[in-house]
C-alpha positions in Angstrom: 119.2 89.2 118.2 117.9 86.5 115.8 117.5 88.1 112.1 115.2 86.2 109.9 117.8 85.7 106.7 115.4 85.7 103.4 115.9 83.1 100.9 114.1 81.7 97.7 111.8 81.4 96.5 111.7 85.2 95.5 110.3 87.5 93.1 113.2 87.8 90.1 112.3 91.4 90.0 111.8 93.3 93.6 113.1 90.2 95.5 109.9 89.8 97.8 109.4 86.0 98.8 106.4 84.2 98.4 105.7 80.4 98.2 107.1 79.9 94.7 109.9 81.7 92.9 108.2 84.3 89.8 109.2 87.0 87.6 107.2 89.1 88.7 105.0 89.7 91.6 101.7 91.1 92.7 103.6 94.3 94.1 106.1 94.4 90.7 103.9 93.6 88.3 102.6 96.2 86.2 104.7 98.8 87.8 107.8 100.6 85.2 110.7 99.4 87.8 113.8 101.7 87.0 115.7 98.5 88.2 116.2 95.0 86.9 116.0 93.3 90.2 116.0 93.5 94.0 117.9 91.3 97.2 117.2 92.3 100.8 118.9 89.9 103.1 116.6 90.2 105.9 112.6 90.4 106.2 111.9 93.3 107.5 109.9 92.2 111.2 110.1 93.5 114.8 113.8 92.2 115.7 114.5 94.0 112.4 112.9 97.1 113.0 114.7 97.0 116.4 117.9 96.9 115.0 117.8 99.5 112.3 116.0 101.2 114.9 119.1 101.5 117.3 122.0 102.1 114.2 119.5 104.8 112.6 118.2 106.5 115.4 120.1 105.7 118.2 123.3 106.5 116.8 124.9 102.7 117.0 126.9 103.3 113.5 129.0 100.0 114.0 126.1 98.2 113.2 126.5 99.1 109.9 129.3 96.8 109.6 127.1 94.3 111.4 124.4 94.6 108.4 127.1 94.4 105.5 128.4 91.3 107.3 124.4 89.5 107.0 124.5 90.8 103.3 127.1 89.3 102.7 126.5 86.6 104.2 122.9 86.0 102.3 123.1 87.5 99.0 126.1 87.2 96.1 128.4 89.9 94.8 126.5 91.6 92.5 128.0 92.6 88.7 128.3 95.9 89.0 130.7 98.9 88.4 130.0 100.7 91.6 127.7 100.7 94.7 125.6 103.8 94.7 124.3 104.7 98.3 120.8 105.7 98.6 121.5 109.8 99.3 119.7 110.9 102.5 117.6 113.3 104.0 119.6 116.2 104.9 118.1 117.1 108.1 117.7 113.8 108.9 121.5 112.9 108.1 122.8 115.9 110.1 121.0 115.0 113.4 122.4 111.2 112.9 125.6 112.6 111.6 125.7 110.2 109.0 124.1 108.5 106.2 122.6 104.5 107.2 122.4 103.4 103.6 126.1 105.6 102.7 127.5 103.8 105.8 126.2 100.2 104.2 127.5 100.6 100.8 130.7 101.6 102.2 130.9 98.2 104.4 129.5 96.1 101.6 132.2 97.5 99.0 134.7 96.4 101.9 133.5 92.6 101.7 132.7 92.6 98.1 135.9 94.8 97.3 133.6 97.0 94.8 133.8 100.8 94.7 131.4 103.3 96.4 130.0 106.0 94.0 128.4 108.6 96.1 126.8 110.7 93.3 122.9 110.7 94.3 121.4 113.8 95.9 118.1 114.5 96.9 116.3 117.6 95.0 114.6 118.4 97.9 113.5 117.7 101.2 110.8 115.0 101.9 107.7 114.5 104.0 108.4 111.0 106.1 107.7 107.7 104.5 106.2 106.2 107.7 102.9 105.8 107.5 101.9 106.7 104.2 100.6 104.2 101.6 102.5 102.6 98.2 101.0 105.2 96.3 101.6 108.3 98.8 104.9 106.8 99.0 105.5 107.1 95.5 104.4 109.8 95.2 106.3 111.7 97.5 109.9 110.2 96.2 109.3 111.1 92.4 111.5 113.0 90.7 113.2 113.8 94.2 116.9 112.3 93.3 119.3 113.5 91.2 123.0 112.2 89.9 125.7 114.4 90.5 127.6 113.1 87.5 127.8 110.0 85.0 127.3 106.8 86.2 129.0 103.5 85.2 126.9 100.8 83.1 126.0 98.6 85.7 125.6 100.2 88.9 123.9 99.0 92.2 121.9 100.7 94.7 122.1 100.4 98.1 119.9 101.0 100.8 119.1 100.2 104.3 115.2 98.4 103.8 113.2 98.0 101.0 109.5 99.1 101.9 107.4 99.7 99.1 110.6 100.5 96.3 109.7 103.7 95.9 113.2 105.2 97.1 115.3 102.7 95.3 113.4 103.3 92.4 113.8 106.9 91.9 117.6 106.4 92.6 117.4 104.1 90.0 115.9 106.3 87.2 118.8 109.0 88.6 121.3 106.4 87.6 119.9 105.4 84.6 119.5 109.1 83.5 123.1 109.5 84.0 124.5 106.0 82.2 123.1 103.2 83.7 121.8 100.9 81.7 121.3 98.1 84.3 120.7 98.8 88.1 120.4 96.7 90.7 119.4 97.0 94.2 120.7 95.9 97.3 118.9 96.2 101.1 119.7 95.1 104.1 116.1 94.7 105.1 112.8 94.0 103.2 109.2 94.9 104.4 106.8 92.2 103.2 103.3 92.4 102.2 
């Protein structure tokens, strides 16, 4: 399976590539990111979609150490503290019987010899992201994660694909609430516009 790798030029801030590198983009721009930036390592298209497909809902959990292996391989060690998984659902996570983005982090910090702090939780239960617009989509993650306890200083989120930053921004304002003062964010794939 060929994975399109994503290089720059990127957006400085959410990471989305375009023809030229910026500081901000047409989808960051003007929106109060709890983060200071964004790397996916993949673009988010059908041989994508295919993969995370089969290691989400087909139950192929090695493939998480696949994905950490293409981070890895595309985007640098980031400075930070601790790698804080993206908490899932927990419906979804008991019919997978595991967490994509937990799974990630946990082969990332492997390869990058960084620490996993599992300390997001969601406050509730959410209506699907599929399908629903960057405003729905926002709408429907706010205010829905929580940290468990204190977070270090710099602290980066990880997640399985970056679709519209919703997600990894409210686990971003959950860290920050509870110490952060600089989050990054890490994805395996990126959905582009």
């Amino acid at each position: 399976m060929s994975l399109t790798r994503l290089g720059p030029p990127v957006c400085e801030r959410c990471g989305s590539p375009g023809p030229w590198p910026v500081r901000q983009c047409a989808e960051c721009a003007g929106r109060r990111l709890a983060f200071v930036s964004a790397r996916a390592a993949i673009l988010y298209d059908a041989q994508a979609r295919a993969f995370v497909r089969a290691w989400k809902e087909g139950g192929r959990r090695r493939l998480a150490r696949d994905a950490a292996a293409v981070v890895a391989e595309v985007i640098s060690p980031v400075a930070a503290a601790a790698l804080v998984p993206v908490p899932g659902d927990p419906e979804r996570a008991w019919q997978r019987g595991d967490v994509p983005a937990r799974a990630l982090a946990r082969e990332i910090a492997a390869i990058w010899g960084c620490p996993v702090l599992d300390v997001l939780a969601r406050t509730r239960t959410l209506r699907r992201q599929r399908g629903l617009s960057l405003d729905e989509r926002r709408r429907n993650v706010r205010g829905s994660v929580l940290a468990r306890a204190d977070v270090p200083h710099e602290v980066c989120v990880v997640d399985d694909v970056y679709t519209s930053g919703a997600t990894v921004d409210a686990c971003a304002r959950a860290c920050r609430s509870a110490g952060a003062g600089v989050v990054s964010v890490v994805t395996f794939a990126r959905a582009v516009r």
